[in-house]
Structure formats: C-alpha cells, structure tokens
C-alpha positions as CSV (number, residue, x, y, z in Angstrom):
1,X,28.5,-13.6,-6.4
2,X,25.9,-10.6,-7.0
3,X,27.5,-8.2,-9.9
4,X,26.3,-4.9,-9.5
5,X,25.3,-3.6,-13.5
6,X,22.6,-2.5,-15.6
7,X,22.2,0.9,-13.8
8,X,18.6,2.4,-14.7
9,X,18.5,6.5,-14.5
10,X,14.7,6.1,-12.7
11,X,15.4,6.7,-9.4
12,X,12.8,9.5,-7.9
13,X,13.3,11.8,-5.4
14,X,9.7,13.5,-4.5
15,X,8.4,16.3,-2.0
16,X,6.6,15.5,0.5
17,X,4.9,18.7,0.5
18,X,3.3,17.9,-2.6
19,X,2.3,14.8,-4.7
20,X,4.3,15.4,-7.8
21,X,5.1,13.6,-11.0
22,X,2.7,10.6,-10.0
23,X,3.0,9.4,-13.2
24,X,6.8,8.5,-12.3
25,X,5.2,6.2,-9.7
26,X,2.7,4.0,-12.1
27,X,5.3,1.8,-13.0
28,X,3.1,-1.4,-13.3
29,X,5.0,-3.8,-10.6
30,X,2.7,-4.0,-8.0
31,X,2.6,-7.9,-8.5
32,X,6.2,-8.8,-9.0
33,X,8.2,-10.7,-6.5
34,X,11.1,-9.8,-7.3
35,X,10.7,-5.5,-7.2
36,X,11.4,-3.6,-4.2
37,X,11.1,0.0,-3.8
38,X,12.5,1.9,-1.0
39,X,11.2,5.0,1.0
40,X,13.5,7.0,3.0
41,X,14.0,10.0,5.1
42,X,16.5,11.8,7.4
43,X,16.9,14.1,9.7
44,X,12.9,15.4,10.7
45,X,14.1,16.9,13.1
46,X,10.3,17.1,15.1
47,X,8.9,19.1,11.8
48,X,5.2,17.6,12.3
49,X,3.8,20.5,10.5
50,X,4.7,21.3,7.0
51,X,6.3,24.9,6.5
52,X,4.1,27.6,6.2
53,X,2.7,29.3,2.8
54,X,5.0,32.0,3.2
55,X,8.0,30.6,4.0
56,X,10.8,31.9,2.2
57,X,12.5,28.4,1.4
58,X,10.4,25.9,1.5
59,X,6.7,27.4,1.3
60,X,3.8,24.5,2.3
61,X,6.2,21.5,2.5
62,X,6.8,18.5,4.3
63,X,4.6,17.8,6.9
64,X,3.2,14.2,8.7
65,X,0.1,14.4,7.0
66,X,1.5,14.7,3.3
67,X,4.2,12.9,3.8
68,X,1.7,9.8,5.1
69,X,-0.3,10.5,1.9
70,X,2.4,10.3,-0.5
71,X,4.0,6.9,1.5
72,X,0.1,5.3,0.9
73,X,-0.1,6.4,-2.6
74,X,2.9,4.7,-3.3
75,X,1.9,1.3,-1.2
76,X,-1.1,1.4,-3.0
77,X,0.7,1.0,-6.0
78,X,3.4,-1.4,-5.3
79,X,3.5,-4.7,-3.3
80,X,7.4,-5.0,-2.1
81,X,8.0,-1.2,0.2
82,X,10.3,-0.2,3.0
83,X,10.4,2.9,5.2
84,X,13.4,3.5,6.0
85,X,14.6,7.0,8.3
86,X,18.7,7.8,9.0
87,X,18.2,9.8,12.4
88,X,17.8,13.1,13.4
89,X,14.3,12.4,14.3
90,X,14.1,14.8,17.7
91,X,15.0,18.2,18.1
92,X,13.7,21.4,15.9
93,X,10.2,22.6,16.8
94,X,8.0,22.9,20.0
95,X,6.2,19.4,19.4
96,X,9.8,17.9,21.0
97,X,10.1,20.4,23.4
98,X,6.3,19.7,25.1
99,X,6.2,15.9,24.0
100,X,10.3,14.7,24.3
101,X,9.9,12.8,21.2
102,X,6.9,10.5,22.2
103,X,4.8,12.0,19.7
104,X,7.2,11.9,17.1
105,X,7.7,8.0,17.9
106,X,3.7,7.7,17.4
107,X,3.6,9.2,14.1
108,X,6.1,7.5,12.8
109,X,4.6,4.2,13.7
110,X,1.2,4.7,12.4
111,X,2.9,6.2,8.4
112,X,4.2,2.5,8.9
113,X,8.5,2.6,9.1
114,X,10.4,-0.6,8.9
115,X,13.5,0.8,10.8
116,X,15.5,3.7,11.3
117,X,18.8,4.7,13.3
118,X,20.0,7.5,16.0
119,X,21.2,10.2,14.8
120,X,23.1,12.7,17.5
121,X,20.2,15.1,18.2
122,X,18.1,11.5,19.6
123,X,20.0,11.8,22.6
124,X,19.1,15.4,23.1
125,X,16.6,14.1,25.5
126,X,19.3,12.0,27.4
127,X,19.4,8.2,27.3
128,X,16.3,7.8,29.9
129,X,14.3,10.2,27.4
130,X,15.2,8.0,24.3
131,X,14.1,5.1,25.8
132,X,11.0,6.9,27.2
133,X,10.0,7.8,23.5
134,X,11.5,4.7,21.6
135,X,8.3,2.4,23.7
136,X,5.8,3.7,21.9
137,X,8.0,3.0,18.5
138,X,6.6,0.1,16.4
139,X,9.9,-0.2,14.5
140,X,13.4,-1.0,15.7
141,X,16.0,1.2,16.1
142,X,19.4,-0.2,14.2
143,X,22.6,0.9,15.5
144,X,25.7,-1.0,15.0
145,X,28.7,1.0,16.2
146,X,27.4,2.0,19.2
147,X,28.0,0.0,22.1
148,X,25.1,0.7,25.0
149,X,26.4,-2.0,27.6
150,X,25.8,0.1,31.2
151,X,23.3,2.3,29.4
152,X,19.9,2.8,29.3
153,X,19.3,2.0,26.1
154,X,20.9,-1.7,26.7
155,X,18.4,-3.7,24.8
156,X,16.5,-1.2,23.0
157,X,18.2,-1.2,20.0
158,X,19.2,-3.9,17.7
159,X,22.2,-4.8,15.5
160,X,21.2,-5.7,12.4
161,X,17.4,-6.3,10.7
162,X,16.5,-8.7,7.9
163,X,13.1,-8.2,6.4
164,X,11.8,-10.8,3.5
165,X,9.8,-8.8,0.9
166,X,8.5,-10.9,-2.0
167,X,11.7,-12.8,-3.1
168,X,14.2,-10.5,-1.8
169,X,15.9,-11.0,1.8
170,X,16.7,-7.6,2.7
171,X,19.7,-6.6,5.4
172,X,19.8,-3.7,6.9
173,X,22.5,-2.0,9.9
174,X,23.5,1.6,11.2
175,X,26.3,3.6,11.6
176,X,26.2,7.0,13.6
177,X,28.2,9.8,13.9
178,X,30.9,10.1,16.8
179,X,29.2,11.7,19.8
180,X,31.9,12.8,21.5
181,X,32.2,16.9,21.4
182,X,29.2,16.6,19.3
183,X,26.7,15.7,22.1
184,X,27.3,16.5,25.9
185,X,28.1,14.0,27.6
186,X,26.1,13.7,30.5
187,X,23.6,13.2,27.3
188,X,25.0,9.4,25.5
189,X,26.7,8.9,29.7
190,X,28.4,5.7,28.8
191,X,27.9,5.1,25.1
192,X,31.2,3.7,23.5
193,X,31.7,4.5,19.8
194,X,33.3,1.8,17.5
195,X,34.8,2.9,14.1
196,X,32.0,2.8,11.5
197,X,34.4,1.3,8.9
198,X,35.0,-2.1,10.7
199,X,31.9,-2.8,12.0
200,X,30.1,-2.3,9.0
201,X,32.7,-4.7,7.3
202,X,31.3,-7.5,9.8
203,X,27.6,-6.8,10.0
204,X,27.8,-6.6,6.1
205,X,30.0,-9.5,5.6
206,X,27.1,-11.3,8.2
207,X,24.4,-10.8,6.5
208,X,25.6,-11.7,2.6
209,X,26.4,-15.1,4.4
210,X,22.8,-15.3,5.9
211,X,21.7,-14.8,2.1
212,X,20.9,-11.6,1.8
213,X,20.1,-10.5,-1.1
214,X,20.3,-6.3,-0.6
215,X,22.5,-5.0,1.7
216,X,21.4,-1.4,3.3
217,X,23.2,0.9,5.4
218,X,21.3,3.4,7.3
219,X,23.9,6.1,8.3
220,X,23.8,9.2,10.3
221,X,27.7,10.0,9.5
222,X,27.4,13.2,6.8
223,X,27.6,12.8,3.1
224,X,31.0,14.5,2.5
225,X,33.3,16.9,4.5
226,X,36.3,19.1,3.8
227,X,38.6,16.9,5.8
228,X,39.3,12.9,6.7
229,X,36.7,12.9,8.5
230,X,34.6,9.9,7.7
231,X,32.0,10.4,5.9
232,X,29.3,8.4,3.5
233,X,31.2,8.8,0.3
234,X,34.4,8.0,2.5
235,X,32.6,5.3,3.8
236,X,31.3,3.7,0.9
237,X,34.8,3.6,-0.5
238,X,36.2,1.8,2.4
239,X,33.8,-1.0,2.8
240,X,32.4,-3.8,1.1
241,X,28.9,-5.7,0.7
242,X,26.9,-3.1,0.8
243,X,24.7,-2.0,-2.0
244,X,23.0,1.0,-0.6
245,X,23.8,3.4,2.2
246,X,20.8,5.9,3.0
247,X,21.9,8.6,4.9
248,X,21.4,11.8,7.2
249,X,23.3,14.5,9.4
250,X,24.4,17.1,6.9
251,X,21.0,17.8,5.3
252,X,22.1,17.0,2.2
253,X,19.6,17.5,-0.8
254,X,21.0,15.0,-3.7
255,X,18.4,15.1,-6.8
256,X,19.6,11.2,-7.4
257,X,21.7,8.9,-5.4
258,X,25.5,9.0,-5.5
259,X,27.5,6.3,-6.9
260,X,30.5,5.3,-5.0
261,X,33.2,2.0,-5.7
262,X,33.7,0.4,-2.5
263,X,36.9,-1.9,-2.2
264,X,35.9,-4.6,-4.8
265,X,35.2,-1.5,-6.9
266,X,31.6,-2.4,-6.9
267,X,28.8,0.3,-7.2
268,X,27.3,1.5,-4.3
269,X,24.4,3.8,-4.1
270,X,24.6,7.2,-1.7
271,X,21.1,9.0,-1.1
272,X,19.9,11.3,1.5
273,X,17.1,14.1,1.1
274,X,17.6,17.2,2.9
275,X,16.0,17.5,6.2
276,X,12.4,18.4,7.6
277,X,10.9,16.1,6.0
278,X,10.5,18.1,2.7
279,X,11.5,15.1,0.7
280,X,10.9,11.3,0.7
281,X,13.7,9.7,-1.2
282,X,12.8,6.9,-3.3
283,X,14.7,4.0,-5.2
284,X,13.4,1.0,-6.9
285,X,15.5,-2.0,-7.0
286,X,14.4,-4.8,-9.9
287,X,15.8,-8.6,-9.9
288,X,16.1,-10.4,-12.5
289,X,14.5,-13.7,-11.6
290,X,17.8,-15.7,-12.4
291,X,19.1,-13.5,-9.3
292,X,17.5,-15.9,-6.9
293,X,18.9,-18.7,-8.8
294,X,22.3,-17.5,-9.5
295,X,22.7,-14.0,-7.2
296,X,24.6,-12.7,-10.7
297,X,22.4,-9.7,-11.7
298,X,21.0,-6.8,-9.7
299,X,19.2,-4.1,-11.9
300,X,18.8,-0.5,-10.2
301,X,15.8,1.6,-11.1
C-alpha cells in the first residue's frame, strides 16, 4: 500500500504570459525514472491570443504561442511530462465562433497534450460539433460519468487512460459537471449524467489494481461552492485512490494545490489555475525508487 508523506512545498504555478522564475524549473532530473512533472490547464475558453498590453487584469498574458514556449522549455528540461487540460476548452472569443473549435483542437495537438476532459461549454457547439472538432484532436478525451450511448459522441471519448512515463504507470479519468439546467438540452440531447462520487470510486479502485502507480483526476466540477453541491474539495473528501484531482469550471486561481483527506484520510492534492490560459499549473511528483519495489513512499514536489 502507497502512503502518501514527505510533502515538499515546490510545487510551481507559472504564467503563461511570461517565462518566470526559470530558475524554479532547473531542478536537475531530467534523467531520472522515477520523476514526473505534471502540466495542466483549465478552462481556455478559445483564448488563442494572449490579452492585450493594456488590459486592465491581465495585461500580455496567456496566449498559444507562450504558453507552447513555456510547455518546451520545461520538456527540454525534464524527461517524465504530462499535459494535462480539465475542460472549458470552447467558447470565449471569435476564433470559436468562425472555427467551432477545430482550431482550438489543432493547437492543442501540436503544444503536445496527453488528455483532457469536457467541460460544459464543449458542448456549446452541440454533440455533432464536438465530434466535428474532437477529429482533428491527437489526444483523448476522458470522461467517466458521462454516459454517451445514443449520442454522437458514442466512441469518441474514453474511460480511463494509463500512460507509462519512465517507471511510473500513470491513471488518469474525468468527472464533469451536471449538464442539466447548465447546458440546453437540445445541446448534450441524450447524455446521461452518473454521480461523480461513485464512478470515480470504481475507475480509481480499477486502475490501483492494474498497478498504477499515480492516480489523477481530471475534473470539470468547481473547486468549492456555498452549498452541497459537489464540488472538488467535496469530492476529494468522499473518494478514495486518488492522489491528484486537476480541475476547472470556477476559474479558480490557487497559488499551490489544495490538500484534501479523502476517506482513508490520505492526502490528496487539489489544483486548478484560473482560466484563459494565463497560467500553466505545474507539480512535480518524485518516487523513491523502493516505491516500485514496495508502493510505500510517494514524495510530492
């Protein structure tokens, strides 16, 4: 059994807008097998261009082309990366207004992402137009709790990923938000949603047994609300196997992950980075080579 300790206060979040604090990034672990760092994103929302100079929030930021500078730099300097993006990736600018998300698809396959999941405004295109757009994705789409059956989109998603990077096996699944009163229907047509909580109990419990060695979640659910409704934190408390959950929908900026107990009251790591792709959230995950031996030690950086 993996225990979750030795928590290491590194973990970077950095704008995409510019390359800052590069220094943070020369860490030295380019050739180790058993170091993973993790890229993420959420909510894009079609924001190909960065913000102009005199923007009053967010002056020069985010943009494709920075934010595919920044995601080589960091290749460039270590071996083990995954790109990972929690939905929201239409809707927000004219670019998905002329192009329906085809070009937004493109881009996101050349910077190089290992998977992502829908968020609500991906079916703002209607399921035809998703799965007009998702063809020209080199990256699958993960989405767990939704069942597509009679849709569409039938096929053009999967369940759950695992990707081998170095020595780690890495699982990853999505959750999205309920669509219902949130999307129009005539959008997500016959799209059933299944409770977040239960499903990710299974795909998690699934992929420990497949010997996984990190467990991610990519959710589009909201990172906290004033109400039951669920939500990451609420999430991360209620489930189990999962080390980190990634997610998207409220445009939350966190300066460093969360840190939730689920029901074994084991750590699990909360992260999302705003929206617009003014951030790329980053977290480095080192095993200790016993790890692959034993599965006792996971070290968070």
């Amino acid at each position: 059994m993996m225990e979750r300790r030795d928590f290491l206060r590194n973990t970077v979040v950095v704008s995409a807008g510019v390359l800052v604090a590069p220094s943070l990034f020369a860490k030295g672990t380019s050739n180790s097998e058993n170091h993973l760092t993790i890229l993420h994103t959420n909510d894009t929302h079609s924001n190909i261009d960065p913000f102009p100079e005199n923007h009053s929030r967010y002056p020069g930021k985010g943009g494709v082309a920075r934010r595919f500078e920044l995601i080589n730099k960091i290749r460039a300097e270590e071996e083990n990366v995954l790109l990972l993006d929690a939905g929201d990736i239409f809707q927000g600018t004219p670019y998905f207004n002329r192009y329906g998300g085809v070009l937004e698809m493109r881009l996101m396959s050349e910077l190089g992402y290992d998977a992502a999941t829908m968020g609500n405004h991906d079916f703002d295109a209607g399921i035809d137009g998703f799965v007009k757009a998702r063809q020209y994705a080199k990256f699958p789409f993960l989405c767990s709790n939704y069942d597509f059956t009679n849709t569409a989109i039938d096929g053009h998603t999967d369940d759950t990923f695992i990707v081998q990077k170095g020595n780690i096996k890495v699982g990853i699944f999505g959750v999205g938000v309920e669509l219902k009163g949130l999307v129009p229907d005539d959008k997500y047509k016959e799209t059933v949603y299944i409770d977040p909580i239960d499903i990710a109990n299974d795909r998690a419990r699934d992929l420990k047994k497949q010997g996984c060695d990190l467990i991610i979640c990519l959710s589009h659910l909201g990172y906290e609300y004033g109400s039951d409704k669920v939500s990451d934190r609420v999430f991360a408390q209620k489930t189990r196997n999962i080390h980190l959950i990634i997610g998207g929908h409220t445009h939350t900026f966190l300066e460093k992950p969360t840190e939730e107990k689920n029901l074994d009251g084991e750590t699990v790591l909360v992260n999302q980075v705003g929206w617009a792709g003014i951030n790329v959230g980053r977290i480095d995950f080192q095993f200790e080579k016993k790890a692959f031996a034993k599965k006792d030690v996971l070290i968070v950086e």
